[in-house]
C-alpha positions as CSV (number, residue, x, y, z in Angstrom):
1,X,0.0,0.0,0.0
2,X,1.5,3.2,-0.8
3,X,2.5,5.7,1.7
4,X,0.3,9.1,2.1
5,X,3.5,10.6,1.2
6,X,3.8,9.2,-1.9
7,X,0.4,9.2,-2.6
8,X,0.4,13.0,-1.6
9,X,3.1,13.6,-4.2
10,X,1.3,12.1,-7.3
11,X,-1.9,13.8,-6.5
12,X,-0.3,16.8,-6.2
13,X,0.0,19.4,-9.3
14,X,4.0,20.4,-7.6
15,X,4.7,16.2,-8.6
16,X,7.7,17.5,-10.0
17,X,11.3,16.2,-9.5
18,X,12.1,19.0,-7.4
19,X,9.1,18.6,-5.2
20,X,9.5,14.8,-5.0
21,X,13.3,15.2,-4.0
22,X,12.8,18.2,-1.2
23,X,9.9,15.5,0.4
24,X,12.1,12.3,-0.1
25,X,14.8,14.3,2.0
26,X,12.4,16.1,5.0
27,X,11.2,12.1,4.9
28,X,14.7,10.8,5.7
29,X,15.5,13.6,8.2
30,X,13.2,12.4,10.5
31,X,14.6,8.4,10.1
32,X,16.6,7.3,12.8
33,X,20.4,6.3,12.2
34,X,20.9,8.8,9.6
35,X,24.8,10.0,8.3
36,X,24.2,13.2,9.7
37,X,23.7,12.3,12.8
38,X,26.9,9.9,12.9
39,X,28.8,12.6,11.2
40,X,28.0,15.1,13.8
41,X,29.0,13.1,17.1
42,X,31.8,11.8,15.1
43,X,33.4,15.2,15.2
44,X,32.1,15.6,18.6
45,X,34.2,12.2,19.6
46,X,36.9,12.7,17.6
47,X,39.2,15.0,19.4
48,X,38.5,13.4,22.7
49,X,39.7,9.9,21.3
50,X,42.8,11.7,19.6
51,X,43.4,12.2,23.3
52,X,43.0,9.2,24.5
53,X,44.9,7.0,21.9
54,X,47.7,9.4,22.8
55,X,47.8,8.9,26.1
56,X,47.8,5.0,25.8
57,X,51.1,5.1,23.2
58,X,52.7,7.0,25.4
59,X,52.0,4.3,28.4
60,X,52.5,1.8,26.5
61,X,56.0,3.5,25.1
62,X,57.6,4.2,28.6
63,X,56.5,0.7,29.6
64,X,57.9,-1.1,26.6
65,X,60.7,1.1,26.0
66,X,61.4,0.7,30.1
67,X,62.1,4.7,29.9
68,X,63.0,6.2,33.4
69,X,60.6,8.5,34.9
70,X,62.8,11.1,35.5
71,X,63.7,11.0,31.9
72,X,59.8,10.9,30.5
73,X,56.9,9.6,33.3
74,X,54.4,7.5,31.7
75,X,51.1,9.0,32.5
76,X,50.1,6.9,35.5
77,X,53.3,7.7,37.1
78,X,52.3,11.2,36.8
79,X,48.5,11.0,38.3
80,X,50.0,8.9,40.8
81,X,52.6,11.5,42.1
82,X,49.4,14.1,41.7
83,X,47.4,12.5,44.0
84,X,50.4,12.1,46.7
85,X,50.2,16.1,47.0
86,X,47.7,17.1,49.1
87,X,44.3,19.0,48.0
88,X,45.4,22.0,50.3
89,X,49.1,22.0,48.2
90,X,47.0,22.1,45.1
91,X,44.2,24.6,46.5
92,X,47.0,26.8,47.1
93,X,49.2,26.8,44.0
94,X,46.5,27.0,41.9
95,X,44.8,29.8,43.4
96,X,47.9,31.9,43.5
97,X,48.8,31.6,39.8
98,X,44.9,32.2,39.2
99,X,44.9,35.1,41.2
100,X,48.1,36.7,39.4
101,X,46.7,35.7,36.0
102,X,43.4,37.1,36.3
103,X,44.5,40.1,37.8
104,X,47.1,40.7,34.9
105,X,44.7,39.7,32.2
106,X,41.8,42.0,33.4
107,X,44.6,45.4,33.6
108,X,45.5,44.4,30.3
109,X,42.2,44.7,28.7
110,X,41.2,47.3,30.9
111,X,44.5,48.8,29.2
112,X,44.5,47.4,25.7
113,X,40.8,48.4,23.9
114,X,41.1,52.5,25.7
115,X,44.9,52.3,24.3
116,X,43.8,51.2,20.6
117,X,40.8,53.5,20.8
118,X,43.0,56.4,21.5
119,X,45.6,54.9,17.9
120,X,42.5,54.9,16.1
121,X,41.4,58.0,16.7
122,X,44.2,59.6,16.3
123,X,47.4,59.6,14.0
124,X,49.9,61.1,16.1
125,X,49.4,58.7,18.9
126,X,49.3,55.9,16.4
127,X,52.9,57.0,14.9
128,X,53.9,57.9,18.5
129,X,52.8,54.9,20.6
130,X,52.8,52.0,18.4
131,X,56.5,52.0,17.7
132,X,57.2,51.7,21.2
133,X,54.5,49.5,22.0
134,X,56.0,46.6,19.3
135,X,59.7,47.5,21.1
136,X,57.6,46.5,24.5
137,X,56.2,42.9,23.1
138,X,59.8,42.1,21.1
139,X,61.9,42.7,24.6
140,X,62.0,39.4,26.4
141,X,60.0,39.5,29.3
142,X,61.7,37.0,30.7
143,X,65.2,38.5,30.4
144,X,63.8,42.1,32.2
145,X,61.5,39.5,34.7
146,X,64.3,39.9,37.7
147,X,65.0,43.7,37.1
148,X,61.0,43.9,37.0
149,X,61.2,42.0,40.0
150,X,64.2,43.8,42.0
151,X,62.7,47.7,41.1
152,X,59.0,46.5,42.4
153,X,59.5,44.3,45.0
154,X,58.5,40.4,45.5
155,X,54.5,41.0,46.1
156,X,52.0,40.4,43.7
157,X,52.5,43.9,42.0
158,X,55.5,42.5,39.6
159,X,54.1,39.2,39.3
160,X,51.1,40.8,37.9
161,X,52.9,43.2,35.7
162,X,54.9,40.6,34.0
163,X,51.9,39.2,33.3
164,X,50.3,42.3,31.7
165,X,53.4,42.4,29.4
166,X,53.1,39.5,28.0
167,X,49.1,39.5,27.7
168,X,48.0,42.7,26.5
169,X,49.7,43.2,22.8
170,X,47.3,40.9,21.5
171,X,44.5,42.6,22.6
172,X,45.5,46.1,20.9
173,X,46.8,44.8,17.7
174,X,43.3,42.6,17.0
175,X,41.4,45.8,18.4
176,X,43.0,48.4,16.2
177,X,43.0,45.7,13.2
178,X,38.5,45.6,14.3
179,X,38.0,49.2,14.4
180,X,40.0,49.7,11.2
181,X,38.4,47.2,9.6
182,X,34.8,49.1,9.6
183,X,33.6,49.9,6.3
184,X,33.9,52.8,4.9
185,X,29.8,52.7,3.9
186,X,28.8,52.9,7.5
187,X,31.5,55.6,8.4
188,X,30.3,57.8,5.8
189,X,26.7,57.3,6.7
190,X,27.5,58.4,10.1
191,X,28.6,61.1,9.2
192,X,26.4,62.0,6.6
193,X,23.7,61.7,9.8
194,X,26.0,64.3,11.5
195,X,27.4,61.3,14.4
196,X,30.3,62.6,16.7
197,X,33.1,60.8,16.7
198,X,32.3,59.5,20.1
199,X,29.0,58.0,18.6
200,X,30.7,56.4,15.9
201,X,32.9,54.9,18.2
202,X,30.8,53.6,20.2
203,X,27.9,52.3,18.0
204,X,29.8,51.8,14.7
205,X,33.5,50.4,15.1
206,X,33.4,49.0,18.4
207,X,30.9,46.2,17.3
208,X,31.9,45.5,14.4
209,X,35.5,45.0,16.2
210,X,33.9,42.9,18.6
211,X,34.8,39.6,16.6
212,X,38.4,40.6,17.1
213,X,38.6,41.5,20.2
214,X,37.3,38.3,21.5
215,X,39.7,36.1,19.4
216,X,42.3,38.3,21.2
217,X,40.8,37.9,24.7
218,X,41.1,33.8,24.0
219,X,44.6,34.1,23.3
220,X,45.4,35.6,26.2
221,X,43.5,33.7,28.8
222,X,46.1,31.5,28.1
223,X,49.1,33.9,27.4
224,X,48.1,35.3,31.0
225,X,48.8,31.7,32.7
226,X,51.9,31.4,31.3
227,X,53.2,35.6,32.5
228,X,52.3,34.3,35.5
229,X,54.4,31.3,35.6
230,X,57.3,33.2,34.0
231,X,56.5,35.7,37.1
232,X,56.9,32.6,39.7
233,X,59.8,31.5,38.1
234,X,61.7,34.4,39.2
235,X,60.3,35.3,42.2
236,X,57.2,33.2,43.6
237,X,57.0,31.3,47.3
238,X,53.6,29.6,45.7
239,X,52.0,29.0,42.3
240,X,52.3,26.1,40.1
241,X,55.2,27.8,38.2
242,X,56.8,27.5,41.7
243,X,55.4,24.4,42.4
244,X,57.1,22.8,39.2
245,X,60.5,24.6,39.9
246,X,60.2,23.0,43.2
247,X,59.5,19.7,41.9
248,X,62.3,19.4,39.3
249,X,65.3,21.1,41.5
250,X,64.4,17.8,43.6
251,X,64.0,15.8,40.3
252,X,60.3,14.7,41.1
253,X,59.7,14.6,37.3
254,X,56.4,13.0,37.1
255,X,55.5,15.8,40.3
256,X,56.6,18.5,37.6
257,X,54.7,16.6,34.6
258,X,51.3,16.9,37.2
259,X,51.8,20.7,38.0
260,X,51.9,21.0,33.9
261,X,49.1,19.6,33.3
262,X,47.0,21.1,35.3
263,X,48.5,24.4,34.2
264,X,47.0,23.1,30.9
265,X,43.5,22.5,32.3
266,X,43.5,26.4,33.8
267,X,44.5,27.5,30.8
268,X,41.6,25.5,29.1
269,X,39.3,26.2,31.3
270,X,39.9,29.9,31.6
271,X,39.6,29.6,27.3
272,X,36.0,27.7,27.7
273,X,35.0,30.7,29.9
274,X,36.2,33.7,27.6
275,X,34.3,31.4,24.7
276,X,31.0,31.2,26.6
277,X,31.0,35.1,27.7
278,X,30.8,35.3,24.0
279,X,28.1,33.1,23.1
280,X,25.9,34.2,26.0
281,X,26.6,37.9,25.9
282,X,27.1,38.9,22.2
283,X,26.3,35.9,20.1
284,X,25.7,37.4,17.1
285,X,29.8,38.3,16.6
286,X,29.9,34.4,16.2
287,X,30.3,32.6,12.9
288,X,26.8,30.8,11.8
289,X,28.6,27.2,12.4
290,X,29.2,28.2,15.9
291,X,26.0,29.8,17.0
């Protein structure tokens, strides 16, 4: 017996191939087991078992290679010497890198996207600054880290301006490149509306660099974990930079190997968050595939 689908279709005066194909397809969109479907949790899956299979040649390479752990750990060597430290060890470390990263990443922002208004807006600062703002990001921070240290002191104040170094020349270069990057249509239609240059700012060149600056505020979540364990490598009593020092000066490799990866989590973590402030607070700077 025919299906009232088919049925509907040779009735129909729109029987045409065209017709019969779009139907045939919103038919086999609603069946069970379809590619799509597979497709989609395939990519879902996939980096996760990239992951996985990683982790198990590497086990099974220190194991059949007999490699010594204070060569290369295998990785149950190294959750094993994670969970001899303490939760109050880890509680601490971690929460004093956090703390210095955070702080260093929100100065720089609340330094970078004023600075590259301010080269926008103007050419003189742009020719004046920006020269000596590349000279800042191509010193090495950590060469200048102990004379940052020695002029400030050894509290939080150099460990967080370390950090700001290395964190906030993303976020002006992919600012400026946003606000330059406006059309010219909706300038001139601004100002053939009369806008002040504030307003056009504000409701014109800012959103539209909005895409840019949050690629640049990604980047340097993680940029800001590792100023600040370049900043406890020079001068830290806690911190997992410290804690990792610690742990290889007494050659507890896979002790180090555990203090890097949960450095590697934060930093994940802290790039999961800047990606959700995104989606929930301006979704519409994201691409279609991502909304």
């Amino acid at each position: 017996m025919p299906s009232p689908t088919i049925s509907a279709v040779s009735s129909s005066p729109a029987s045409s191939p065209e017709a019969k194909t779009q139907i045939d397809a919103a038919n086999s969109a609603g069946k069970p087991g379809r590619p799509g479907v597979w497709r989609t949790w395939a990519d879902r899956l996939a980096p996760a078992a990239a992951f996985i299979v990683l982790i198990c040649v590497w086990e099974g390479a220190c194991r059949l290679f007999r490699i010594p752990s204070y060569l290369l750990p295998a990785p149950s060597a190294i959750v094993i010497a994670g969970l001899n430290v303490t939760p109050a060890q880890w509680v601490g470390n971690i929460g004093a890198t956090l703390r210095v990263a955070l702080m260093g990443y929100v100065v720089a922002i609340a330094v970078s996207i004023p600075l590259a208004v301010a080269l926008v807006s103007s050419r003189l600062l742009s020719r004046t600054l920006y020269p000596m703002i590349v000279i800042v990001q191509s010193t090495p921070i950590v060469a200048i880290a102990p004379i940052i240290v020695v002029t400030l002191g050894a509290s939080d104040l150099p460990r967080v301006f370390i950090t700001f170094l290395i964190t906030f020349f993303p976020i002006v270069v992919s600012t400026v490149t946003g606000l330059m990057a406006t059309p010219e249509e909706l300038i001139e239609l601004s100002r053939s509306l009369r806008a002040g240059r504030v307003r056009e700012m504000l409701h014109i060149r800012l959103p539209f660099a909005v895409p840019f600056i949050f690629s640049a505020l990604k980047i340097s979540t993680t940029l800001a974990v590792i100023g600040a364990v370049v900043a406890e490598f020079v001068a830290a009593e806690r911190g997992l930079g410290f804690f990792i020092m610690f742990s290889t000066s007494f050659f507890k490799i896979p002790q180090a190997f555990a203090g890097l990866a949960v450095l590697v989590a934060l930093s994940l973590v802290l790039f999961r968050l800047c990606s959700l402030a995104q989606r929930w607070f301006v979704p519409w700077s994201l691409p279609k595939s991502e909304r």
